[in-house]
N, C-alpha and C positions, 0 to 999 in steps of 0.2 A: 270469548267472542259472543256477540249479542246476537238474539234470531232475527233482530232484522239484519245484522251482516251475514248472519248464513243464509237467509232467504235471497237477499241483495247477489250473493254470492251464487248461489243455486240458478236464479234468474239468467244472472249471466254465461252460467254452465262451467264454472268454477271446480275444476280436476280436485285441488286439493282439498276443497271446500265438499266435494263429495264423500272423499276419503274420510274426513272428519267425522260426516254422519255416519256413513258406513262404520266403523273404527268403533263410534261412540252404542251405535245399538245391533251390531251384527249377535254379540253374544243373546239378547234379549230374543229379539228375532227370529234366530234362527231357532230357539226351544219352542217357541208359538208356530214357526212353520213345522218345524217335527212331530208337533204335536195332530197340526191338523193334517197328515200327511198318510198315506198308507207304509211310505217308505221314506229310504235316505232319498234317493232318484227325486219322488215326488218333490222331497220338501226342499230339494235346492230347485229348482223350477221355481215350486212356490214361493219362494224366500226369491228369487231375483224379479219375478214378475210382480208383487206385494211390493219390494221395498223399489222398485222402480215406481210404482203405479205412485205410493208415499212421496216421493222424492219430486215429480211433477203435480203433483197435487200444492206439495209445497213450493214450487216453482209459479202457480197460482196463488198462492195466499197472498190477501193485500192488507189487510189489518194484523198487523202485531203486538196493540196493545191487550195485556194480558193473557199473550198466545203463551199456553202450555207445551214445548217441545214434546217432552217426554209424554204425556199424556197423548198427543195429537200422533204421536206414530206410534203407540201402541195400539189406539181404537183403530185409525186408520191401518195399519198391519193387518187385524183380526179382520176388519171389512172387507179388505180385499181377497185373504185369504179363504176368507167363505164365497166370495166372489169368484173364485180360481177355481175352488172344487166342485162348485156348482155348474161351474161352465162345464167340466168334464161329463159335457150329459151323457155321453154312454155310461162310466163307470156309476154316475150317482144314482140315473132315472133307474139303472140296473136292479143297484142294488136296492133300492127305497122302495121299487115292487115283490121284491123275492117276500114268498112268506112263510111262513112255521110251518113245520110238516111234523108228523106224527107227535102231535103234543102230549100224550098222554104219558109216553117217556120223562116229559120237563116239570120240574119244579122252580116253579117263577116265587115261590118266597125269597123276599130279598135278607129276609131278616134268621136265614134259618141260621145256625151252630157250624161252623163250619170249623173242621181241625186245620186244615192245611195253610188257609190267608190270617196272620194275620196282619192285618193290614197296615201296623206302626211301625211294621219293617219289612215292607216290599221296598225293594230296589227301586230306583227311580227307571233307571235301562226296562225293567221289566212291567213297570206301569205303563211306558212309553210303549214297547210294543205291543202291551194289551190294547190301549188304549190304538193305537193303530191297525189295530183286526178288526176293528170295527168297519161297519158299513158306511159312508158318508153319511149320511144324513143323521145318523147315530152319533156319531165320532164329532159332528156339527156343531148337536146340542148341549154336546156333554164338552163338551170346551166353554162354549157360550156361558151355559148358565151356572155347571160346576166350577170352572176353573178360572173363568175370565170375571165371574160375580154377575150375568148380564140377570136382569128378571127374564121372568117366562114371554111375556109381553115384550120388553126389549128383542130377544131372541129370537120369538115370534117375525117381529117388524127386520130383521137385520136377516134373517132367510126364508123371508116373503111366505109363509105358511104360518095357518093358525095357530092359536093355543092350543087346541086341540091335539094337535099334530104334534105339536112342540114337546105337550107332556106326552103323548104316547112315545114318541122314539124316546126321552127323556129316560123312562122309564123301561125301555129295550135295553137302551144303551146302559144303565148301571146292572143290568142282569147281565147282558153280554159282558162286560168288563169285569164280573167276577168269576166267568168261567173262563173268557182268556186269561183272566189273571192264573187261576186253577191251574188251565195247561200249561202255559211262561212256568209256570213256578214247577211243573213236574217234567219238563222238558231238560230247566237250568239246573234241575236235582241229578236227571240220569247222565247230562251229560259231564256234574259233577262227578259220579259215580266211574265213570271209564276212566 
């Protein structure tokens, strides 16, 4: 089927024609809403509000030459999905103000020796939840510019706050992710151990 028959079809609010797209990127999807999620709960929210938001958006498109599908509902996915979590201003503005307390306890070396991660064989389950301990605005950037490839710029512009800003959670966020990842991984040890 051609995008302008699925758009054509979308338009007219076409059941099966929905199923289609659903069917075609639920799997894709639904690991980007996982991802940018605290939880399971969150990211089916996210994932029905994202791919609805997707779905009518396409329902607007009036050019189709050289319309990229696949391309167009993953940026769009990721858009909206920063769009979703950022709406939740209690839990984001919450978190993005909380600050370091007793630093002198932390070592913010990213680069130290560490015995416990290594990291060419963390579980995907357990990066996932690392990666979901995060505070939003953390959890944000490190999708953005780690996982999705966005520049820091790009990033910047797609969650309305500077470069600035952008590298410092950036830089939160890959320290927080290696001591979630620390506890995940001593957590899935002990309770190997029972």
């Amino acid at each position: 089927m051609s995008i302008s028959e699925i758009i054509s079809g979308l338009i007219k609010n076409n059941a099966l024609i929905k199923k289609q797209v659903f069917d075609t990127y639920f799997g894709k999807l639904s690991a980007i809403a996982l991802r940018y999620s605290k939880n399971q709960i969150q990211s089916a929210e996210l994932f029905n509000y994202a791919f609805n938001a997707c779905i009518h958006k396409l329902q607007r498109q009036k050019a189709v030459a050289d319309f990229n599908m696949d391309t167009f509902m993953e940026k769009e996915f990721v858009q909206q999905s920063v769009d979703f979590i950022k709406n939740i201003r209690s839990e984001y503005y919450v978190a993005s103000t909380v600050y370091a307390t007793n630093k002198d306890n932390k070592n913010y070396d990213l680069f130290e020796y560490n015995e416990l991660i290594d990291f060419d064989t963390v579980e995907n389950d357990i990066l996932v939840k690392a990666l979901q301990q995060l505070v939003p605005s953390q959890r944000l950037v490190f999708n953005l510019h780690v996982i999705e490839n966005y520049s820091l710029e790009e990033s910047a512009r797609v969650l309305e706050a500077s470069e600035h800003t952008v590298k410092s959670n950036l830089e939160k966020a890959r320290y927080n992710l290696q001591k979630n990842i620390e506890k995940c991984l001593k957590e899935s040890q002990y309770e190997q151990s029972l």
